[in-house]
C-alpha positions as protocol buffer text, in pm:
chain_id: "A"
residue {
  index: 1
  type: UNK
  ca { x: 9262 y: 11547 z: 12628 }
}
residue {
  index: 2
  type: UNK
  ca { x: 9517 y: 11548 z: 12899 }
}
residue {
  index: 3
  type: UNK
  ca { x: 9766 y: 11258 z: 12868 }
}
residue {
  index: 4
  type: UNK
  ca { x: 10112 y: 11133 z: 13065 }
}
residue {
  index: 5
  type: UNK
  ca { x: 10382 y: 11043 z: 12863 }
}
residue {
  index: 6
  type: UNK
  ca { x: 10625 y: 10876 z: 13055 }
}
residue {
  index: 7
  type: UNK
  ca { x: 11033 y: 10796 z: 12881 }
}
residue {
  index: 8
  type: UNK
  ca { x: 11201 y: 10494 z: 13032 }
}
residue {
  index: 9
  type: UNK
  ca { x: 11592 y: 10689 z: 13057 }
}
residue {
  index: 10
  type: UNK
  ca { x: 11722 y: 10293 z: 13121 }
}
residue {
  index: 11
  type: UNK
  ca { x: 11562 y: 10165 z: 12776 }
}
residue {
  index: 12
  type: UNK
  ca { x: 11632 y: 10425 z: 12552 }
}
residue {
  index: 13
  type: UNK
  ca { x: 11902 y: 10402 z: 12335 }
}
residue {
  index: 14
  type: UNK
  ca { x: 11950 y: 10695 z: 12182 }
}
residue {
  index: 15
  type: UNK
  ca { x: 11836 y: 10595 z: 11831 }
}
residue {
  index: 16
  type: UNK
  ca { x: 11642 y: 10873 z: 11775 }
}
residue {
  index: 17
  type: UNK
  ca { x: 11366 y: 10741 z: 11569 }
}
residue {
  index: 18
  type: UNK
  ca { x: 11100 y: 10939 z: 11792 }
}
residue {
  index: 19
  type: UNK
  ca { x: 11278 y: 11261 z: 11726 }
}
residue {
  index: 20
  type: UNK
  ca { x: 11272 y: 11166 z: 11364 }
}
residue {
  index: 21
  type: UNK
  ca { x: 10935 y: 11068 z: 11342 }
}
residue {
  index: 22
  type: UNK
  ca { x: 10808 y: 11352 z: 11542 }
}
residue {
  index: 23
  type: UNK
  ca { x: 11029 y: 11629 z: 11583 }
}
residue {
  index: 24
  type: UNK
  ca { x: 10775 y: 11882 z: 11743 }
}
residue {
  index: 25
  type: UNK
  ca { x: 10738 y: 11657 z: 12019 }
}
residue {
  index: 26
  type: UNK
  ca { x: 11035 y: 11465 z: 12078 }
}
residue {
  index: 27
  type: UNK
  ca { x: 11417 y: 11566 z: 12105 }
}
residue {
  index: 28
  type: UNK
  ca { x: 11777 y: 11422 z: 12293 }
}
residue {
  index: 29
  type: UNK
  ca { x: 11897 y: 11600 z: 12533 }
}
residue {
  index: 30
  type: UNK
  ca { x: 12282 y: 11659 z: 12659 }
}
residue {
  index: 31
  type: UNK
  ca { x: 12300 y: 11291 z: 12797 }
}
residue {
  index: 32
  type: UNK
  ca { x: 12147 y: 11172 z: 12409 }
}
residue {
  index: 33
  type: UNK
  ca { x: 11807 y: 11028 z: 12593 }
}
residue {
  index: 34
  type: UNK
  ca { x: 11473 y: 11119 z: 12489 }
}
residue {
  index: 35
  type: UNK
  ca { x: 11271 y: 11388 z: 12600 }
}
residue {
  index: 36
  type: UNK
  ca { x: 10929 y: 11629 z: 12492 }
}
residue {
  index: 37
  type: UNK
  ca { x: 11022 y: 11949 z: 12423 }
}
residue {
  index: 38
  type: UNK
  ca { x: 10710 y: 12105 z: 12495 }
}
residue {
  index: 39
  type: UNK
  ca { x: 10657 y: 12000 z: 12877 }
}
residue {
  index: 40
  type: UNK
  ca { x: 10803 y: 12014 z: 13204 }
}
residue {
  index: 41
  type: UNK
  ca { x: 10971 y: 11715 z: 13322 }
}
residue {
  index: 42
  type: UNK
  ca { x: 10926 y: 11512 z: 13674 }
}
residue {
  index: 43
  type: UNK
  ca { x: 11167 y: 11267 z: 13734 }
}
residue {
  index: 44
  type: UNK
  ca { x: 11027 y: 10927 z: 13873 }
}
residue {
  index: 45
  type: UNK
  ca { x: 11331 y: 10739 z: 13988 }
}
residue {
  index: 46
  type: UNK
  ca { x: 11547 y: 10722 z: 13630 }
}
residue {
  index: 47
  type: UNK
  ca { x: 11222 y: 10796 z: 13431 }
}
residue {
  index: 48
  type: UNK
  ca { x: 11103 y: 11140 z: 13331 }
}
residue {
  index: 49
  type: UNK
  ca { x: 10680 y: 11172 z: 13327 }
}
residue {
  index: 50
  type: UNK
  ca { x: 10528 y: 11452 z: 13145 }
}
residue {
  index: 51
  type: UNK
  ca { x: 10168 y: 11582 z: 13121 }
}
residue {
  index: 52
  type: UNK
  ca { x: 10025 y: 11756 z: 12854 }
}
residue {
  index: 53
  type: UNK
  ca { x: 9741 y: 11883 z: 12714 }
}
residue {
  index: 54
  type: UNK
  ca { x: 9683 y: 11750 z: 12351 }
}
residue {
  index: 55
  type: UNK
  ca { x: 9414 y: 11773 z: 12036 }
}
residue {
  index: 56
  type: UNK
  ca { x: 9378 y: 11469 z: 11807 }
}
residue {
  index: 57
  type: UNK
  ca { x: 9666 y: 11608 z: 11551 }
}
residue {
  index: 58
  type: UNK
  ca { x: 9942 y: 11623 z: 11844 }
}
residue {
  index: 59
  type: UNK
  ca { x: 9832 y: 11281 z: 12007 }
}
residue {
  index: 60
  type: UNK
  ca { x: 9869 y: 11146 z: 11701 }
}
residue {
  index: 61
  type: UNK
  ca { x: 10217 y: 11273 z: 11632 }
}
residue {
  index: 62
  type: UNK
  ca { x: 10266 y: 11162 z: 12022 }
}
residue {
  index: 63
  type: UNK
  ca { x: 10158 y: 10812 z: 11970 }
}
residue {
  index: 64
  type: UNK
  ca { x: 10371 y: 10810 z: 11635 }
}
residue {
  index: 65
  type: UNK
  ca { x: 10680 y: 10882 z: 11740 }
}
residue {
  index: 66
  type: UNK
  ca { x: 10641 y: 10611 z: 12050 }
}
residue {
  index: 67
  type: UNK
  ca { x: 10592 y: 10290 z: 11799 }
}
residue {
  index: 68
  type: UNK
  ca { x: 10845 y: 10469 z: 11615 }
}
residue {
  index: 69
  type: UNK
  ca { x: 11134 y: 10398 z: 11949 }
}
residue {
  index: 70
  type: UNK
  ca { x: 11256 y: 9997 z: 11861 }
}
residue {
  index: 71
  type: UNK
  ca { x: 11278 y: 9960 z: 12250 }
}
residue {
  index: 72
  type: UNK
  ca { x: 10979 y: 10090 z: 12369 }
}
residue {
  index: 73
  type: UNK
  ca { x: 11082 y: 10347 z: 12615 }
}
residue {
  index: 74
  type: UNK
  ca { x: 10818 y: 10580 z: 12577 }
}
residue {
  index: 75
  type: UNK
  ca { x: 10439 y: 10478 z: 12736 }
}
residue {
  index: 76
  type: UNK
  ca { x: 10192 y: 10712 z: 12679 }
}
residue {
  index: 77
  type: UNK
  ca { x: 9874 y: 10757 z: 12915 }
}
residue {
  index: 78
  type: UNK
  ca { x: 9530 y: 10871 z: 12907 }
}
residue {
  index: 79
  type: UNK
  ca { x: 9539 y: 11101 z: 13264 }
}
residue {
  index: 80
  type: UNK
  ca { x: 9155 y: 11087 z: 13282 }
}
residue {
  index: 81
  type: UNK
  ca { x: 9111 y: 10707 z: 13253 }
}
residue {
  index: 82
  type: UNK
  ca { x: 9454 y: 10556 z: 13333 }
}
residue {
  index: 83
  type: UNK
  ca { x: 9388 y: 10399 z: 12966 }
}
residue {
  index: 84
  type: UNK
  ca { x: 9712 y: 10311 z: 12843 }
}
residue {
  index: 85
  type: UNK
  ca { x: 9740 y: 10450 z: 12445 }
}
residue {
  index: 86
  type: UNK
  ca { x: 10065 y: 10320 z: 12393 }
}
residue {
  index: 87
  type: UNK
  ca { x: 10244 y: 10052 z: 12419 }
}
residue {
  index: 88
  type: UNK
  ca { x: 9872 y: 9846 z: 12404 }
}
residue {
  index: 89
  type: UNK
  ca { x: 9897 y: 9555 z: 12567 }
}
């Protein structure tokens, strides 16, 4: 499955609970924001999008350490359908 995760650099705080949560996919950087370690980064105005390839297993870590953020700065997106996996509205 190839998804878009997408971190909102304005409403993350730097608490870390992705990282946490899901340390293989999720780390701060120099400026203490959030980023995926695994992926290549395109900036999109003050947010950074990623796309990845992903099993079951890794979308689940993915999707885990998004609920895990209290401010909900990371969205995470199926590419295919545009179905948004997280945050569900």
């Amino acid at each position: 499955m190839k998804i878009k995760i997408v971190v909102h650099r304005d409403l993350c705080q730097s608490v870390a609970t992705c990282v946490a949560v899901a340390p293989n996919t999720y780390k701060l950087d120099d400026e203490f924001k959030a980023v995926v370690t695994s992926s290549d980064a395109k900036k999109q105005g003050n947010d950074y999008s990623y796309s990845l390839d992903v099993d079951a297993s890794k979308l689940e870590d993915i999707i885990s350490g998004a609920k895990a953020c209290p401010y909900k700065a990371i969205e995470v997106t199926d590419e295919k359908t545009g179905k948004k996996l997280f945050p569900v509205k």
